[in-house]
C-alpha positions as CSV (number, residue, x, y, z in Angstrom):
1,X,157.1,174.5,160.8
2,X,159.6,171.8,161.4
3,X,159.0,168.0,163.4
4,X,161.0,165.6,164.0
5,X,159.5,161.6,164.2
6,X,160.4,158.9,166.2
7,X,159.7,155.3,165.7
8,X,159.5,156.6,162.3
9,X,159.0,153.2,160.0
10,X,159.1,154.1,156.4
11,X,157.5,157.2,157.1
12,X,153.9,156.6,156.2
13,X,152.7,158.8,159.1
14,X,155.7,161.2,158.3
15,X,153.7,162.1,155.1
16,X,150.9,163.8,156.4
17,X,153.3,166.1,157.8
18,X,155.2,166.7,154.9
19,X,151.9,167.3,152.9
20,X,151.1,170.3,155.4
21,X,154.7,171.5,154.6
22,X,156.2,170.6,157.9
23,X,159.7,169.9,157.6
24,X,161.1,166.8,159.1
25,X,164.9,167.9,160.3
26,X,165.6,164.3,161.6
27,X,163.6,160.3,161.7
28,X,164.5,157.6,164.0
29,X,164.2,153.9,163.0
30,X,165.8,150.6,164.1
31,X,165.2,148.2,161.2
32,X,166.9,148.4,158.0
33,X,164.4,148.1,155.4
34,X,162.1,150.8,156.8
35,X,165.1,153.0,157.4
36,X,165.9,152.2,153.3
37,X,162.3,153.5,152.2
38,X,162.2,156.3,154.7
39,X,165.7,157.5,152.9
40,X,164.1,157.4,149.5
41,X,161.1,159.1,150.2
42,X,162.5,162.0,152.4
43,X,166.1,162.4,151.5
44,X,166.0,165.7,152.8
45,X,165.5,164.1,156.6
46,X,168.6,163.4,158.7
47,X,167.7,160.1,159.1
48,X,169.6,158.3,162.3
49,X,169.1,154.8,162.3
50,X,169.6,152.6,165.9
51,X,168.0,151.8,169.0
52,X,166.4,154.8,170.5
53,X,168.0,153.9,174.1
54,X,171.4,154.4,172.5
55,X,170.8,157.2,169.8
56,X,168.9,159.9,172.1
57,X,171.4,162.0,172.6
58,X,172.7,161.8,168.7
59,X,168.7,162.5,167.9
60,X,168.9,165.7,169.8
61,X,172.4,166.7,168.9
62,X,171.1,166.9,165.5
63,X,168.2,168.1,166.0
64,X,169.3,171.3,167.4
65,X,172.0,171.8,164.8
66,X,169.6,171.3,162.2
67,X,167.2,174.3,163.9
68,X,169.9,176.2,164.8
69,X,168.0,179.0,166.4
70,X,164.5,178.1,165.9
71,X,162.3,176.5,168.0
72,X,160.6,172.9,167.3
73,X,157.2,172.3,166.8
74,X,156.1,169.0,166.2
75,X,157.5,165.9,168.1
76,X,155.7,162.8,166.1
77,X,156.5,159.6,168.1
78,X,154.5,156.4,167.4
79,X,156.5,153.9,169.9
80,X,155.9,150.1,169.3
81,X,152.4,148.9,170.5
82,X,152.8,144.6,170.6
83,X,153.8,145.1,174.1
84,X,150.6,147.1,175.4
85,X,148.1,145.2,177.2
86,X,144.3,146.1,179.0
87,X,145.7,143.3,180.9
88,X,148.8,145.0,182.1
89,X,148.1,147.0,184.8
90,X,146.0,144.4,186.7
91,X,148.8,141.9,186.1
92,X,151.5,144.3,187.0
93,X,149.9,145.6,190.1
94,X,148.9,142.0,191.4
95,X,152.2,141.1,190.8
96,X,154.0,143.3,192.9
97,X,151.4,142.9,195.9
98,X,152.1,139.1,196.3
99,X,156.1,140.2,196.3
100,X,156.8,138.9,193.1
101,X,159.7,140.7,190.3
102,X,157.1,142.2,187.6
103,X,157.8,141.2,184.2
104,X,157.0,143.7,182.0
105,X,157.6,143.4,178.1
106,X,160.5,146.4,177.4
107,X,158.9,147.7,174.4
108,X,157.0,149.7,177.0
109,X,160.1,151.0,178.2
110,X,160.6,153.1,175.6
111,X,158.8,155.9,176.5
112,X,161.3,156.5,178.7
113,X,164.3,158.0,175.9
114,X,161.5,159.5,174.1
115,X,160.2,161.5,176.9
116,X,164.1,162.3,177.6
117,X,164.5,163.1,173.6
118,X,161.0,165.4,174.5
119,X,162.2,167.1,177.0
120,X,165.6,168.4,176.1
121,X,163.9,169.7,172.7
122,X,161.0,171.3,174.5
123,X,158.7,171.1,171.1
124,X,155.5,173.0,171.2
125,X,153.4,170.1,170.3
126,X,153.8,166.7,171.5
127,X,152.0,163.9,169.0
128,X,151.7,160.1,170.6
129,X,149.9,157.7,168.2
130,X,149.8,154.2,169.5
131,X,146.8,151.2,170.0
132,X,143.9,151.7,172.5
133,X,145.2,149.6,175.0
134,X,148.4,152.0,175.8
135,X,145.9,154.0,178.1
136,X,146.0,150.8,180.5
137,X,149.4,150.1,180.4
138,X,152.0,150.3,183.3
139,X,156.0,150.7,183.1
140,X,158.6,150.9,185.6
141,X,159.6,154.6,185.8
142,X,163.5,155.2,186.4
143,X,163.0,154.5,190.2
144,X,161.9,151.7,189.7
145,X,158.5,152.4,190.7
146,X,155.2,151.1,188.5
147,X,153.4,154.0,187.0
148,X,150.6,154.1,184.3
149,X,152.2,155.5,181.2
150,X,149.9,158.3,180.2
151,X,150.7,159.2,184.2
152,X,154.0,159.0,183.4
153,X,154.0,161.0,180.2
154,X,151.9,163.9,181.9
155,X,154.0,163.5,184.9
156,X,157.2,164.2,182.6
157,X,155.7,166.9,180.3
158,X,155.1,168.9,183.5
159,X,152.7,171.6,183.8
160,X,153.2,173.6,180.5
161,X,151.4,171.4,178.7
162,X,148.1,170.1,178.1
163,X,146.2,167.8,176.3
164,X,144.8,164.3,177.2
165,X,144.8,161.1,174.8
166,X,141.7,160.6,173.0
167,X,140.1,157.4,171.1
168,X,139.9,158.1,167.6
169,X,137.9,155.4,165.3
170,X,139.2,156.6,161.7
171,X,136.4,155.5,160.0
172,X,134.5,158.2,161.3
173,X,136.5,160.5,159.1
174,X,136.0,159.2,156.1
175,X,138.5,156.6,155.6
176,X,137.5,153.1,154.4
177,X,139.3,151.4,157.5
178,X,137.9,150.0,160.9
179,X,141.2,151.3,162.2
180,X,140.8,152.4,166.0
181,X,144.0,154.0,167.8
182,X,144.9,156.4,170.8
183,X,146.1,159.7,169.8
184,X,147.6,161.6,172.5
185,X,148.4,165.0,172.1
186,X,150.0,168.0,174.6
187,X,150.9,171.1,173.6
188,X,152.5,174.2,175.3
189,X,151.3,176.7,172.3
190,X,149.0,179.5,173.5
191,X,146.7,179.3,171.1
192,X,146.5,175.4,171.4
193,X,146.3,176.0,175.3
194,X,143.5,178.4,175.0
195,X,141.3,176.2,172.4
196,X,141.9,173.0,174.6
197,X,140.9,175.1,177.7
198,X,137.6,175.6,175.7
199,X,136.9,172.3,173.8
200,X,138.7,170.0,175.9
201,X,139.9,167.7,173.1
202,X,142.7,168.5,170.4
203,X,140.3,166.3,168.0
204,X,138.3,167.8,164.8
205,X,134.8,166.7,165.2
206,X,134.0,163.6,163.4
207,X,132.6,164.1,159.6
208,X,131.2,160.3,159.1
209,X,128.9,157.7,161.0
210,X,128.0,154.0,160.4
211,X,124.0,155.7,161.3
212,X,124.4,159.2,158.7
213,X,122.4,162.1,159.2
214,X,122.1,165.8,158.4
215,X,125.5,166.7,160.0
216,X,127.5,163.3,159.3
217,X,128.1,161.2,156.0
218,X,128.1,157.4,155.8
219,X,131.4,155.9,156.1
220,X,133.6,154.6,153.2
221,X,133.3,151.3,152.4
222,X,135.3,149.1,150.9
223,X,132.8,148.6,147.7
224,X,133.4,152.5,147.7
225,X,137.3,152.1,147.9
226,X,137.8,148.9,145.4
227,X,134.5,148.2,144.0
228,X,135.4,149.1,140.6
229,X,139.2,147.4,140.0
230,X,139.6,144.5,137.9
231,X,138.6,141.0,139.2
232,X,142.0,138.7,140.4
233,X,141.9,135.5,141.3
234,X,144.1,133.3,143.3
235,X,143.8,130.0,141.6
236,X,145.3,131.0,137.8
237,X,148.6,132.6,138.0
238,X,147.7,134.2,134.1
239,X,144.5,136.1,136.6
240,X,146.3,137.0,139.8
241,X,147.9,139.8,138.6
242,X,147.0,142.9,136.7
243,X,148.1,146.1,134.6
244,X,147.8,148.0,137.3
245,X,150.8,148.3,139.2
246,X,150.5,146.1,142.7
247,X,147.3,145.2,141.9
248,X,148.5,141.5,141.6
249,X,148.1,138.7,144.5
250,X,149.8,135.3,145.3
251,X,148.2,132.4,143.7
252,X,146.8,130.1,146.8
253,X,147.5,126.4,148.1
254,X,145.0,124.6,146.6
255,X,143.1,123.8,149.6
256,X,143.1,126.8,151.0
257,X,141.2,127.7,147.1
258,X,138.9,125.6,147.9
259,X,138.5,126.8,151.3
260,X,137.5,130.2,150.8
261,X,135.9,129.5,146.7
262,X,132.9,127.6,148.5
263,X,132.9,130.8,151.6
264,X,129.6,133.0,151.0
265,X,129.9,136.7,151.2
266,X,130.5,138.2,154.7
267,X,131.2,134.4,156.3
268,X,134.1,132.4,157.4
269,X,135.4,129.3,155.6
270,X,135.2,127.4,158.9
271,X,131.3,127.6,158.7
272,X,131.0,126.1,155.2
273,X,128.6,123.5,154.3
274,X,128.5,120.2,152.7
275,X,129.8,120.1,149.0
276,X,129.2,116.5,147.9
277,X,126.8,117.0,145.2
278,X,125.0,113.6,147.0
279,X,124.6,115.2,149.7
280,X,124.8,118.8,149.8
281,X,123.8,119.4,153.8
282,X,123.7,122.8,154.8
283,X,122.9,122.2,159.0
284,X,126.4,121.1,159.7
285,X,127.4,122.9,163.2
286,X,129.5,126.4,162.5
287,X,132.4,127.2,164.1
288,X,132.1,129.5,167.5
289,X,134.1,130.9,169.9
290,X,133.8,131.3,174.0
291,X,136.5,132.4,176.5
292,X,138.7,130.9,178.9
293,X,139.4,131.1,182.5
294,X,141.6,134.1,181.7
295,X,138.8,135.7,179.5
296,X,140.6,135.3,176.0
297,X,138.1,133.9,173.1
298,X,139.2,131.0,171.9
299,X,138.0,128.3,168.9
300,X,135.5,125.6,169.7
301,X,137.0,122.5,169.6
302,X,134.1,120.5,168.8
303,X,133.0,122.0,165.1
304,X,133.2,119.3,162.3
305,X,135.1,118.8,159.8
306,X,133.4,116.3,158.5
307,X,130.0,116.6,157.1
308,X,127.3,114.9,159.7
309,X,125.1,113.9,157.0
310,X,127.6,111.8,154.6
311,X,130.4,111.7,156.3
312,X,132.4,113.6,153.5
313,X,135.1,116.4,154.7
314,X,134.0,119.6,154.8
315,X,135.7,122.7,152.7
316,X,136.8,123.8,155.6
317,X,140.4,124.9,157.2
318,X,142.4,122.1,158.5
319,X,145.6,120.0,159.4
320,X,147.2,117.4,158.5
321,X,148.1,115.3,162.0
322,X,151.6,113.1,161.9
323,X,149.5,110.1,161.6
324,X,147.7,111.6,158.2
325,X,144.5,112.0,159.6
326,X,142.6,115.6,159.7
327,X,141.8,118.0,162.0
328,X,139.6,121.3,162.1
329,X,142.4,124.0,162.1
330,X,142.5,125.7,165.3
331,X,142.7,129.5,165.2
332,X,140.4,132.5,165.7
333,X,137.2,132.4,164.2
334,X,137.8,135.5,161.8
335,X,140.5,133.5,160.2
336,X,139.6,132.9,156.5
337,X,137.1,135.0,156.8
338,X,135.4,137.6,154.0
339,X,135.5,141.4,154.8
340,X,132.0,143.1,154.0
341,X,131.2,144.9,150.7
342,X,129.4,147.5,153.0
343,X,131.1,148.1,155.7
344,X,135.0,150.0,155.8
345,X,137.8,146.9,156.2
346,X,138.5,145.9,159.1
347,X,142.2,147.0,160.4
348,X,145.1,146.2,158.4
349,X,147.7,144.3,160.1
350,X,151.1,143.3,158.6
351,X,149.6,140.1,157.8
352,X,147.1,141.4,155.6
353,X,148.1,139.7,152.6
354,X,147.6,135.8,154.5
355,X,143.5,134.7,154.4
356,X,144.6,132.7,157.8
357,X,144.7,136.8,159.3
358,X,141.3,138.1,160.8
359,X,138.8,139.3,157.8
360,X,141.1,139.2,155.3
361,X,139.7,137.6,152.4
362,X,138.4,139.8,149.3
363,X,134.2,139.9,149.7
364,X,133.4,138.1,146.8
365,X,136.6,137.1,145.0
366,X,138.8,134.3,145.9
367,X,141.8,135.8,147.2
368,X,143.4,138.0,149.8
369,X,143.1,142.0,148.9
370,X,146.1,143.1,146.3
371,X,148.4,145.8,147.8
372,X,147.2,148.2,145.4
373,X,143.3,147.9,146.9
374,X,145.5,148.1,150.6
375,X,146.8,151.3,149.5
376,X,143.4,152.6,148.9
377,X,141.9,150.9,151.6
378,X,144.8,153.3,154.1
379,X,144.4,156.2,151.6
380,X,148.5,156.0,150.5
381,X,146.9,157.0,147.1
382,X,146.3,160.2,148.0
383,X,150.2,161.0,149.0
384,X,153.2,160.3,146.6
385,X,155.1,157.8,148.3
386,X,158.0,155.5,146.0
387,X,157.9,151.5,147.0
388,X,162.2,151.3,145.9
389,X,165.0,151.2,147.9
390,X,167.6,154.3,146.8
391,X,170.1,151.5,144.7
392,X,166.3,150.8,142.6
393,X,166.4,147.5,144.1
394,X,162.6,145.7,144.8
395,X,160.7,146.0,148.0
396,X,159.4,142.5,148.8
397,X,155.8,142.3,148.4
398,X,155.9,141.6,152.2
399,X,158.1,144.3,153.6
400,X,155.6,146.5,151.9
401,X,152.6,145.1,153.9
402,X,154.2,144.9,156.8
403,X,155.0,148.9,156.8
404,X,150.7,148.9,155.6
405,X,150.2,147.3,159.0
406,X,152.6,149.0,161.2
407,X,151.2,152.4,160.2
408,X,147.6,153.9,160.2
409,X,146.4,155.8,157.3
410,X,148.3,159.0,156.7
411,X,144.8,160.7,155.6
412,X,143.9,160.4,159.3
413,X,147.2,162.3,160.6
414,X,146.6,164.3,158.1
415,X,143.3,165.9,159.2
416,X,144.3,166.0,162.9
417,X,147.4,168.1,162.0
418,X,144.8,170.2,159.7
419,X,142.8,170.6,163.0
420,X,145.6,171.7,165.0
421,X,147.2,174.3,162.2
422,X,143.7,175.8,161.7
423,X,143.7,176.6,165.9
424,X,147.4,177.8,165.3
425,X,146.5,180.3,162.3
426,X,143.3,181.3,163.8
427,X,141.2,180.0,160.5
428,X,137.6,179.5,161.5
429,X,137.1,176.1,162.8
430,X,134.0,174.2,164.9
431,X,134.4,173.7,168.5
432,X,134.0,170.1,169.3
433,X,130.3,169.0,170.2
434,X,129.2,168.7,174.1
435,X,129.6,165.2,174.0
436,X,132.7,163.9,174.7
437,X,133.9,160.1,174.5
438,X,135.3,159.0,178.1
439,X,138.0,157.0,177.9
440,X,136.8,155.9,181.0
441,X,134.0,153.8,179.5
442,X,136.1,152.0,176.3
443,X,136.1,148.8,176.7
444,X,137.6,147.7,173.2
């Protein structure tokens, strides 16, 4: 079979297809670095680097020269998701109704070329992966005229095919990763056609739960992923890295060390207690959170920073003000936070390797998680994948988790794909239960 991928990244999704044996004839990408990995791990991809708005018609051009007579059958486009917003079809909408010029963010707009790239290739199977939220967001269409942008998607496809986008939590397939994203899929393939007209959904039934029973295992946690590695620590430079390759992390400020040293497992260093040995008061008020007027949680402002009992300063996170006195750090209140030994991790963002990110702090060790425990934590070590540029230069430490964060884990395009080619070669496979999750009724 043959793809090609848009939005391509490094190519961390691009490796569950090549895994199944799915050639990738061409990859778009805009920024350098990414394009630079993407070359050295599939040099046998036309890769065509650029803005999508402006390289369309070179993206089909050599697409079709590369197929020559065949037909395509995977489109893989994961478009940027910073601009989608729950928010932004209310906002938009409301906008336009008291007269004024919507401002939308143009990231959005991309669907636009890709849809045009879509339809001039006339794939058999159309694969969107992007964040929840993309199923409330609006665009201007080319007229002009706001349209939601799953409307807009099916509007463009056009009858041939079908499909729907579905809310997939990857944890329930066994991957240690809280990691919960809207796949969209439509195809045009008969056999596809005729298993969706039955099941309704292009999604394999789920295989793990966070409540297990006869039909579903337990999920992966993270004790399960990176229990067993060697301790690191982020005070001593000698213990912060390892034999293992990436399995190293940055030695940490030593505030912050003390911060998250004196953090118990599973809570935030914002709630710790008193640590004068005099004193040692443990019913100091802990951090909270409550939302605005426009319904976004935000920090207290009244925790302490400064134990109540003795007056001593908490280890908790703060700033230094012009004038040298403290302040509580303001921030969300998953911000130095521990992830839990028994639960998967929570997502992994491109800032997964800063303990100011939401849960990102190692359960019991002091320290953020090493980008080897990230790769098993988004299951890169079950694909081959090289971390060089082609000239055997080093990838920064954070271009590398910024790719982790962009991407979701391949194992989880993976079994989708799996689902799909097993309805394509007629291999026995499970219909879907009854129960279907509405997309209706996700509220995030």
């Amino acid at each position: 079979m043959k793809a090609i991928t848009l939005f391509s990244s490094a190519g961390i999704g691009d490796l569950a297809l090549k895994k199944h044996g799915i050639e990738i004839l061409v990859a778009n990408e805009i920024v350098e670095s990414r394009v630079a990995l993407h070359r050295q791990n599939f040099p046998e991809t036309e890769m065509i680097q650029g803005d999508i708005w402006t390289m369309q018609e070179k993206i089909v051009a050599k697409t079709l020269e590369r197929l020559q007579s065949d037909e395509l059958d995977f489109v893989f486009a994961t478009p940027p998701c910073q601009g989608m917003s729950k928010n932004g079809q209310g906002k938009l909408l409301r906008g336009i109704r008291d007269g004024l010029k919507p401002k939308l963010d143009e990231r959005n707009q991309l669907i636009i070329p890709t849809l045009k790239i879509i339809k001039k290739l006339n794939p058999r199977t159309v694969f969107f992966e992007n964040v929840p939220e993309m199923i409330f967001t609006m665009i201007l269409d080319e007229g002009g005229q706001p349209v939601n942008i799953i409307d807009y998607i099916e509007r463009e496809l056009g009858n041939e095919y079908v499909g729907k986008p579905e809310f997939v939590q990857f944890a329930d397939y066994g991957i240690p990763q809280r990691r919960s994203r809207l796949i969209t899929i439509y195809s045009r393939e008969k056999k596809l056609k005729r298993y969706f007209s039955q099941s309704k959904s292009f999604i394999p039934e789920k295989t793990h739960s966070s409540e297990p029973n006869k039909k579903l295992k337990s999920w992966v946690t993270v004790r399960d992923a990176i229990g067993n590695l060697p301790p690191l620590d982020g005070k001593n430079k000698k213990l912060a890295t390892s034999d293992i390759p990436f399995h190293r992390v940055s030695v940490l400020d030593p505030k912050k060390y003390i911060w998250i040293s004196n953090t118990p497992p599973e809570k935030g260093a914002f709630d710790n207690q008193c640590i004068n040995p005099k004193c040692g008061y443990q019913g100091n008020l802990t951090h909270g959170s409550s939302k605005d007027h426009d319904g976004i949680n935000r920090a207290n402002g009244h925790t302490p920073l400064y134990c109540e009992k003795c007056g001593e300063i908490l280890p908790r996170p703060y700033t230094v003000e012009k004038d040298g006195s403290k302040r509580i750090m303001a921030g969300y209140t998953s911000a130095y936070k521990r992830m839990s030994w028994s639960l998967p991790a929570p997502t992994l963002t491109t800032n997964l390797s800063y303990p100011s990110s939401d849960h990102k702090v190692h359960p019991e060790q002091n320290r953020v998680l090493s980008l080897y425990e990230a790769f098993l934590i988004h299951t890169l070590n079950e694909f081959n994948y090289e971390w060089r540029f082609k000239d055997d230069g080093q990838v920064p430490d954070t271009v590398i988790a910024e790719v982790i964060g962009e991407s979701i884990p391949p194992k989880g395009i993976y079994l989708i794909i799996e689902h799909l080619l097993n309805v394509f070669y007629n291999h026995e496979i499970k219909l879907p239960s009854e129960y279907q999750l509405s997309l209706l009724d996700y509220s995030g």
